[in-house]
Structures are given as C-alpha cells and as structure tokens.
C-alpha positions as CSV (number, residue, x, y, z in Angstrom):
1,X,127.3,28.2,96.3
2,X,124.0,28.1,94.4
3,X,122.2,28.1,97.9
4,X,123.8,31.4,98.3
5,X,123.0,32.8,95.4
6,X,119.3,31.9,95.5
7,X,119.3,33.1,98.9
8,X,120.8,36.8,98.1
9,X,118.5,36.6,95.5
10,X,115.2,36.3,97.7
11,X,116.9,38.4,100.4
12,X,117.8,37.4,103.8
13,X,117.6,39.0,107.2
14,X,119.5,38.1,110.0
15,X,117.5,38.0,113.7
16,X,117.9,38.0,117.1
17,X,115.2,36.3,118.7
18,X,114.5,37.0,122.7
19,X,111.8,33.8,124.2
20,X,111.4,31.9,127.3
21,X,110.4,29.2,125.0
22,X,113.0,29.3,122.1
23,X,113.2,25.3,121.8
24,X,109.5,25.8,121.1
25,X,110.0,28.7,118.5
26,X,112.4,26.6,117.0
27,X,110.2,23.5,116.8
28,X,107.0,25.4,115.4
29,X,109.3,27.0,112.7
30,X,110.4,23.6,111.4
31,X,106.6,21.9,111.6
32,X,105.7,25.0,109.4
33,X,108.7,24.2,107.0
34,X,110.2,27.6,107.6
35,X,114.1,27.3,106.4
36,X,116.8,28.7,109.3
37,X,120.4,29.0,108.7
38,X,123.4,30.2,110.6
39,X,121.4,29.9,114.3
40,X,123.5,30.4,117.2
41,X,122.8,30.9,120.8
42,X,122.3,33.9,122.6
43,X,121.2,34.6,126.3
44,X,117.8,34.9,126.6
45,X,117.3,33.5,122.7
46,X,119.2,33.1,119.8
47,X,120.3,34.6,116.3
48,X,119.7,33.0,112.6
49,X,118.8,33.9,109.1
50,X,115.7,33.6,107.4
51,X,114.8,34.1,103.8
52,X,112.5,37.2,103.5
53,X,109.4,35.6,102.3
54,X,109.3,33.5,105.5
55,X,109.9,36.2,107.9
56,X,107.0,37.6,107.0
57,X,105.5,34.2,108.5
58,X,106.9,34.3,111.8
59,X,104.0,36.6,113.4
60,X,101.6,33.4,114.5
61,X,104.8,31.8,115.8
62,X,106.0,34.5,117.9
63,X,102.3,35.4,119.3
64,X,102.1,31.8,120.0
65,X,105.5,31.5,122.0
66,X,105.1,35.2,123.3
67,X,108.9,36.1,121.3
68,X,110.1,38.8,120.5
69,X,112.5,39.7,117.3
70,X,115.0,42.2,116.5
71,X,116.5,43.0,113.0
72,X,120.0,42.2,113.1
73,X,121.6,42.5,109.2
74,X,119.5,43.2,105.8
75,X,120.7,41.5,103.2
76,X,119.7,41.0,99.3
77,X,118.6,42.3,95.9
78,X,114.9,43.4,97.4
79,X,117.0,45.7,100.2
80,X,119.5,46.7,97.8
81,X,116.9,47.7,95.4
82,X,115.0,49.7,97.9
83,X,117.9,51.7,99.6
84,X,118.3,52.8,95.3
85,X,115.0,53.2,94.5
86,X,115.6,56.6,93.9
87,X,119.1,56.2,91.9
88,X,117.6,55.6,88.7
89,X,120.7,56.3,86.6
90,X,122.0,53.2,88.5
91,X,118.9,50.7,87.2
92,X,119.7,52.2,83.6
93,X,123.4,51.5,84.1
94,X,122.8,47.9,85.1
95,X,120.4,47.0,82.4
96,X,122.5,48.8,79.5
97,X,125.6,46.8,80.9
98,X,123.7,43.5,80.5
99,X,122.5,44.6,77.3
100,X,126.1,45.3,76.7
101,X,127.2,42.2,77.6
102,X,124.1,40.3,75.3
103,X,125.6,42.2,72.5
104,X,128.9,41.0,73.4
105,X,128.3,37.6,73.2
106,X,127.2,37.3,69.7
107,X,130.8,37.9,68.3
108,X,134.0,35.9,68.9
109,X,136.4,38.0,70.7
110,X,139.3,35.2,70.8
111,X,140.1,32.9,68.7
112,X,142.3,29.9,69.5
113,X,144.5,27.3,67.4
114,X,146.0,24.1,69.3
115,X,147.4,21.2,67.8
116,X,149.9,23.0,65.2
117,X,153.2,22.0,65.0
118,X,155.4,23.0,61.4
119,X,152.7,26.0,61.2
120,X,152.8,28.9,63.7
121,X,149.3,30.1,65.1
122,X,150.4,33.4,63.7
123,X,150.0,32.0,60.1
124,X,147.3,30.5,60.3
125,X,146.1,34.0,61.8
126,X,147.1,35.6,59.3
127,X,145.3,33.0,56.3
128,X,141.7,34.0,58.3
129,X,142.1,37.8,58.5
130,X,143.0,37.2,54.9
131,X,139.4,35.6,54.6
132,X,137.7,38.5,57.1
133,X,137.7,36.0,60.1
134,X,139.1,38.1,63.0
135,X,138.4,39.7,66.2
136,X,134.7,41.2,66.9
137,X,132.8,39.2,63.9
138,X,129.4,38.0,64.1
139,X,128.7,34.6,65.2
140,X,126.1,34.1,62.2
141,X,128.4,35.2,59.6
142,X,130.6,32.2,60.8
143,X,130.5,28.2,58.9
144,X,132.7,26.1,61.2
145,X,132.5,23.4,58.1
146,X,133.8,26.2,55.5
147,X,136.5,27.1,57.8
148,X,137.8,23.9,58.1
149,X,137.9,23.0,54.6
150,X,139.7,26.4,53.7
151,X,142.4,25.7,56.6
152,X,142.8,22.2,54.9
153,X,143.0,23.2,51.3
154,X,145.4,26.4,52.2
155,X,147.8,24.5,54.2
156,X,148.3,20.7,53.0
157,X,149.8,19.0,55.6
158,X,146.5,19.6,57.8
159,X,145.0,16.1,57.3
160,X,142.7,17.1,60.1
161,X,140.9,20.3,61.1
162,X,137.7,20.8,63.8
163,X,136.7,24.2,64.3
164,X,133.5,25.2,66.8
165,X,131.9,28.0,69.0
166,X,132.5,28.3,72.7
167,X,130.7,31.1,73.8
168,X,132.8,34.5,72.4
169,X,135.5,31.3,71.0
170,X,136.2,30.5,67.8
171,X,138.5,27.5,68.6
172,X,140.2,25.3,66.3
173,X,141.8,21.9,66.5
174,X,144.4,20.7,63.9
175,X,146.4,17.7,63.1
176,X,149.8,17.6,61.3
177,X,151.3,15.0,58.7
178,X,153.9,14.4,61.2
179,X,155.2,11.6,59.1
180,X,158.7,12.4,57.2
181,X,158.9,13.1,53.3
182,X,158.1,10.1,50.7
183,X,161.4,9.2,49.0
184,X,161.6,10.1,46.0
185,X,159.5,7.2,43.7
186,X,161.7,5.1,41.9
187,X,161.0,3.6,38.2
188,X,159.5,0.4,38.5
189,X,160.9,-0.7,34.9
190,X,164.5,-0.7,33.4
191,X,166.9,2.0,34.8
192,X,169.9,3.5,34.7
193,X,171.5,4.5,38.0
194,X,172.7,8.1,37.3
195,X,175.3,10.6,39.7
196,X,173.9,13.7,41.5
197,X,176.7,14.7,42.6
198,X,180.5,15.1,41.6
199,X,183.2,13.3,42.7
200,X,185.8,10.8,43.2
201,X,184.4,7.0,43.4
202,X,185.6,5.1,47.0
203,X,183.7,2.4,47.0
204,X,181.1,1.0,44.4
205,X,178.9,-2.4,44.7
206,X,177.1,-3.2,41.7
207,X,174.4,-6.0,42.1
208,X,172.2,-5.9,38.8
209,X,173.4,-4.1,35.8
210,X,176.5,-3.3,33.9
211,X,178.6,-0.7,36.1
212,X,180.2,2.3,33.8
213,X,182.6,3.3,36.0
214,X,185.0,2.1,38.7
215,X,187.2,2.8,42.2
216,X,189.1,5.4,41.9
217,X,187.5,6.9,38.6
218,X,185.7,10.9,38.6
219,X,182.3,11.1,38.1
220,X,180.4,14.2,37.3
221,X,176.8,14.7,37.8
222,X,174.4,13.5,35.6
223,X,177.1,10.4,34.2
224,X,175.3,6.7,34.0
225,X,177.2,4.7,36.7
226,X,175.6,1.8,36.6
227,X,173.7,0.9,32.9
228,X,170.6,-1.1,32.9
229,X,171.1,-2.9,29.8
230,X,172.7,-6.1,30.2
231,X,174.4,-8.7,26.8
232,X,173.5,-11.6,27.5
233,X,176.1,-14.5,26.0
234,X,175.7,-17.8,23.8
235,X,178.7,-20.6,25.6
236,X,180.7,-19.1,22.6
237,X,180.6,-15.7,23.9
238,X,178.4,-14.1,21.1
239,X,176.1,-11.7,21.6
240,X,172.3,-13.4,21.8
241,X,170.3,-10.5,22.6
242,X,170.5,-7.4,24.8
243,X,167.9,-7.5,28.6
244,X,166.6,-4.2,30.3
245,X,166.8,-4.6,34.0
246,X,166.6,-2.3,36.8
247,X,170.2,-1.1,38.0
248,X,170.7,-2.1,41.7
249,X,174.2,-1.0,43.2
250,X,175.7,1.4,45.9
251,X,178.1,4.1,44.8
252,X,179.9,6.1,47.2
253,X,182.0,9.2,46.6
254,X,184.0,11.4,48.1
255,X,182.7,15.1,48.1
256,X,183.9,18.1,49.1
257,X,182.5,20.6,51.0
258,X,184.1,24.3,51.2
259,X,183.8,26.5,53.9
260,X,184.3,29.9,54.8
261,X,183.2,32.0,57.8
262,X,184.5,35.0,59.5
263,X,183.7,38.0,62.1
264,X,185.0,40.9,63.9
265,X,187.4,41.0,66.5
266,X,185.4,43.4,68.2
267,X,181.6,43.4,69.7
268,X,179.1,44.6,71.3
269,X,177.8,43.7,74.8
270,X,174.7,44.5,76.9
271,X,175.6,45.9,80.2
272,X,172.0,46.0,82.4
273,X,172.2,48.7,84.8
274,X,169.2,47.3,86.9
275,X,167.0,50.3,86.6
276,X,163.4,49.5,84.8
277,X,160.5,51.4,84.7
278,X,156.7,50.3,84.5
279,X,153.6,51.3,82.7
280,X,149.9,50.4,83.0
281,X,148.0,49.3,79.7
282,X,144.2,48.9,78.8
283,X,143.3,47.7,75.1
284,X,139.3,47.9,74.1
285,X,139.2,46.2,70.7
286,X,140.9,48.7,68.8
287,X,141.3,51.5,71.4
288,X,144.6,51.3,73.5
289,X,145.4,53.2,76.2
290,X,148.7,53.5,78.8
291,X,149.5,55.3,81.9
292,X,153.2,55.8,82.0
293,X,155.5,55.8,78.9
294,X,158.6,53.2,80.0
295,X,161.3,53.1,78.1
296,X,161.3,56.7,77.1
297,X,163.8,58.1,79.4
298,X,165.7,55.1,78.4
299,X,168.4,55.2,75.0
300,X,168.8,51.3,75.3
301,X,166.6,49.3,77.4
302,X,164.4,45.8,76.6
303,X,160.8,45.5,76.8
304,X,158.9,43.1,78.4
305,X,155.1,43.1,78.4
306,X,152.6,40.6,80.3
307,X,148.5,41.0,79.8
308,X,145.8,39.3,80.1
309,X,142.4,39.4,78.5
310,X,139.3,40.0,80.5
311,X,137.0,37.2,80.4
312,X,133.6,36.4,82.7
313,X,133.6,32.6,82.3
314,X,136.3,30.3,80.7
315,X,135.0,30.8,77.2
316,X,133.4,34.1,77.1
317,X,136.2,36.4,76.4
318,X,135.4,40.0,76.4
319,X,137.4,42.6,74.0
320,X,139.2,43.9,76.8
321,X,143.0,43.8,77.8
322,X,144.9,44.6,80.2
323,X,148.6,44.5,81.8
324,X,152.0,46.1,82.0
325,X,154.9,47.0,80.2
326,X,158.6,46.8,81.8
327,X,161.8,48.3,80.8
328,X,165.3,47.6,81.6
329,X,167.6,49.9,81.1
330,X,171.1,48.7,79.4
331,X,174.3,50.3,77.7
332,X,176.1,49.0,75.6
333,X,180.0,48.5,76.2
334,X,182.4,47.4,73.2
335,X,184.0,44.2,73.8
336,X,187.1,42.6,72.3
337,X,187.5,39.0,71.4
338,X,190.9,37.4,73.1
339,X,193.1,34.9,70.6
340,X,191.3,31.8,72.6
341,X,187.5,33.4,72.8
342,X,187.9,34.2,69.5
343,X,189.4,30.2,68.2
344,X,186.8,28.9,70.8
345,X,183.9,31.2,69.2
346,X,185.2,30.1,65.4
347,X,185.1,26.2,66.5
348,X,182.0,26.1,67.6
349,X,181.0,27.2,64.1
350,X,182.7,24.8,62.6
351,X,181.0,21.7,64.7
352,X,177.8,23.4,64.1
353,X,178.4,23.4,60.3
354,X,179.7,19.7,60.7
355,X,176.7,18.9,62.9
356,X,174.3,20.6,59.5
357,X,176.3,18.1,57.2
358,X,176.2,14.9,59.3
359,X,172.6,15.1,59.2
360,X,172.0,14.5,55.5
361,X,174.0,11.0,56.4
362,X,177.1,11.6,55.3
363,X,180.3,10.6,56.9
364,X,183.6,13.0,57.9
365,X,187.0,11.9,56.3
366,X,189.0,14.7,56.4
367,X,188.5,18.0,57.9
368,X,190.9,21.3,56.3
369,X,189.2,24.2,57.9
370,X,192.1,26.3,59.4
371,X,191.2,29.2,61.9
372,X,193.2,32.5,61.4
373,X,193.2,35.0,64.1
374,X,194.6,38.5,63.0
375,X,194.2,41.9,64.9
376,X,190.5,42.7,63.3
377,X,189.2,39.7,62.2
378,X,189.2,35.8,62.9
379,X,189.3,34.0,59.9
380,X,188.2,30.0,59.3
381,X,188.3,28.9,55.7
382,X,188.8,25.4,54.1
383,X,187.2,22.3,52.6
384,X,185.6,19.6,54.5
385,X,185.7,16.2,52.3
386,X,182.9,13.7,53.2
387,X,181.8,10.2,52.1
388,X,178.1,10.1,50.8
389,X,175.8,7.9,49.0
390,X,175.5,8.9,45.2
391,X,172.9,8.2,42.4
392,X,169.4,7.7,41.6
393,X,167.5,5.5,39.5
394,X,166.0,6.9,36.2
395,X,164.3,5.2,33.3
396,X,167.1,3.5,30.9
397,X,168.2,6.2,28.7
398,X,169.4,3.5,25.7
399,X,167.2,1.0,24.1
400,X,168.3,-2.3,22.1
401,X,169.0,-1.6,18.5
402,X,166.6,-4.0,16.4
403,X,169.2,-6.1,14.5
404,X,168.3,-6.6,10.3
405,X,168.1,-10.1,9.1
406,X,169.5,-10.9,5.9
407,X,168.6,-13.8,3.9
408,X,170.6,-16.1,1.4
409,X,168.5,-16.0,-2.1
C-alpha cells in the first residue's frame, strides 16, 4: 500500500517494449538498478511499469539492445498536474481544502465518554457545556488535568477519571463506585435499639439488653424496643448498680402495605399501515440541512433516524453529518380491554409491585389486593401485610441516676 502511494507520487508510466533482445533489456535494467513492476509478455517484447524518473534512463539501454518503446498508460501527480496546469482555480481549491482541513484539526469535533455506568453520557454532556467544553473548541484552550478533576468533584462516585486528545477527540475514561451503599454506621457505645417502623411484633430475639416490649405487642415508630441499660443484682436481688451496653436483638414486625391501582377499560393501539417515507440529512456544525420532509404527509407516524459523522482517520472527526430520517406511518384504533385481558393486565401489576417490595428483604404473609372489573374501569385495591426486620441502634437515650449517700452522724 505505501509502495503505491510513493509510486503515484513519483508518477508511473506503463510500456510496451518491442526487442529482439528483451532478456538482455531486462538484464541491463536490473545491473543499472532500474525498479520494473507489473512485466508481462508480449510478442515481439513485453509490457511493465517504470517510475518516471527512471524512464528517463532507459535511452543507453535501448540504443544498446536496439529497443524500441511505446507509451502505454500515464499515471501520477506530475501527469495529473500537467494535463491542469492551466486550471488554476483547481490548485487554489486543493490547497485551501488542506488549509481547511489544518484548521480543522486544531479543535475537537467529538467528544467521547466510556466507562459510565449510574451516569448517562448525556449528563456528563451536559456538566462540560456547562463549563464551555463542547463541539468546535480549540485544542489549546483544553487542560485534560482540570477536566478530570472537575468531572470528579461534580459527580462523586467517579473515583477515577482519564481524559486526552486524539486527533479532533476529546476522549474520556471513567470509573464508577460500583460498590453498594455503606450501612448505615452504628454507635460503637451504649445503645438503645429503637422502631422505624409501625407494627405488630411476630417474633423478637433479644441477645444483650433489657427488651421493652414483647410478641404480640404494637410498636410505633420511634419506641425503645430493646433498652441498653441493664440492673445488675446482688444474690439478694438488690439493685448494685446500673451497666450501659450495646443493645443486640432481632425484632420483626408485621407491616402493612396498601395498594391501590387502576385504568381504563378502553385504549389506544398503534395500527402500522406499512407506508414510510425517507429523507436525506446533512449537518455542518451548526448548519443543518434536509432533502425531503418525512413525516409531513403523515398525522401519526414514528421517526427513526440513523447518521453518521464524517471522519478521515479513526480519530479525526470532521464537523460533518450525515444520514437519513424514516417514517412510518400509523393510526391509531381504540381498543377495549376483555374481563380476562383486563384481570391478566391488573395482575401483572400486582407481582410487579410485590416484585418492588421483596427486594428491600421483606417477606409476603398475606396478600388482600382484590381486582374489580366494571364496565369503564378495572379496579385493584387492598393491603399487602409483610414480615420485615425493624430497628436501629442509637446512642442510649437514659443515663444512670447518681444515687446520694447519706451518712449516720
């Protein structure tokens, strides 16, 4: 490939070569180091290419074997710059697009984010055109380091940011906390283990600390269930002194979730017809322009678009795109739900909203929702009661009274 290129470069001509010593015009051209490509045999002689420089050369060589050469095929910058000597509107063409394209470089025409998971590429768009970082900048006016830091401090669960040039490129790598929330940080000294929830107590373990309630008892949110100050006994069962521990224990409760959902018997379907219609479209940085206005003879159709951007190598991207827009055409028909669509519609709700409560690791004990199906509406409603973990530690809420000594005079 580069062989090519340097020979269109030079220019090349291909030649038909008439000897009765052609083995010898072959020999001479090689002692000589003259470079022949492409030779194939003719009668009487052969054909080849030759750069230009060294057909200029081959007059010794052809006295010498008494040969005789015809011009076959010119080709080449030299012969294409000769044949438009006279086009000079042509040369300034070519050197203002080069100039063009020098001018082009030195701006970022596409920027790229990879490695972004929780955060959308649109947002983090968005946080450097609030910073003046978009398309068509200056390379110059660009600080890879400052960039990084400011996508780091604006979004906090970037514990890793790279950003560099490639050619018109502004790409930039990120890397995610993909690690789950901390808990919640417990008090290291004497707690209390308090409700965060209301409800009735099922089943209660207490391991350290005096529990405040029991099975079967209501709790309401915020109430001490298990206290962290514990009387500690003389053999006689007086009271010797009063010790701040850390409640440890498992409460569980029953909770109750209502629920309540509803929607029309009636809806609305899309009904393609299968007719679409196409249009052409050409962006230039901030110029756009289409051939073709689909969709417009359309009342209801969906638009589906596919460009590209125009690039020379893999990372020098040029301001320019280009692609299609496609419509298809659809009406829309009014549907009616029947009695089962509409109970099989209304139960998939329901295990998607018991799906959403499972996850926060609760468990199912009774499930009331009742589905309703009149003539305009279908109807679910009830309460779905659930078995969850409740309380969380704080520091102890009570202290130890200091107890007065009296002495006998």
């Amino acid at each position: 490939m580069i062989d090519q290129i340097i020979r269109f470069w030079k220019g090349y001509v291909r030649i038909r070569i008439q000897s009765r010593e052609t083995e010898r015009f072959l020999n001479l051209c090689a002692n000589n180091h003259l470079l022949l490509h492409r030779i194939q045999e003719t009668p009487g002689g052969c054909e080849l290419e030759i750069s230009l420089s060294d057909f200029f050369r081959l007059q010794p060589i052809c006295r010498k074997t008494h040969t005789r050469i015809h011009i076959i095929l010119k080709r080449g910058l030299p012969f294409f710059f000769h044949r438009n000597r006279k086009r000079k509107a042509l040369f300034v063409g070519v050197f203002l697009c080069f100039g063009l394209l020098g001018a082009l470089s030195t701006r970022i025409w596409n920027i790229h984010v990879d490695g972004n998971y929780s955060y959308s590429a649109q947002e983090i768009l968005q946080y450097l055109e609030e910073q003046d970082i978009r398309h068509g900048i200056a390379k110059k006016d660009l600080s890879c380091s400052e960039i990084s830091a400011g996508i780091r401090q604006h979004f906090p669960d970037m514990i890793w940011v790279a950003t560099r040039i490639s050619g018109t490129r502004l790409l930039i790598q990120v890397q995610e906390n993909m690690d789950p929330i901390p808990p919640k940080e417990e008090p290291k000294g004497p707690s209390d283990l308090v409700a965060t929830k209301s409800g009735e107590i099922l089943r209660m373990v207490t391991r350290q600390g005096i529990p405040q309630a029991q099975v079967g008892d209501r709790c309401e949110k915020g109430q001490i269930l298990i206290h962290g100050l514990v009387d500690i006994l003389n053999d006689n069962g007086e009271l010797v002194r009063q010790a701040q521990v850390p409640a440890d224990g498992d409460v569980y409760i029953k909770t109750a979730y209502p629920y309540y959902k509803e929607f029309p018997m009636t809806y609305e379907k899309r009904v393609y017809t299968g007719k679409t219609k196409e249009s052409l479209s050409l962006q230039i940085h901030s110029l756009s322009f289409s051939v073709g206005l689909p969709g417009r003879a359309f009342s209801h159709c969906d638009r589906v678009g596919k460009f590209h951007t125009l690039k020379l190598t893999e990372n020098f991207y040029l301001p320019v795109v280009f692609g299609k827009n496609v419509s298809h055409e659809y009406n829309i028909v009014q549907k009616e739900y029947s009695q089962e669509e509409a109970k099989e519609l209304a139960k998939g709700q329901i295990l998607d909203f018991l799906d959403e409560i499972m996850e926060k690791g609760v468990e199912i004990l009774e499930n009331n929702v009742t589905i309703e199906v009149t003539k305009n509406r279908c109807i679910s409603k009830g309460t779905v009661y659930c078995l969850e973990k409740n309380g969380e530690l704080v520091p102890l809420t009570s202290l130890p009274q200091p107890t007065e000594r009296t002495t006998d005079e």
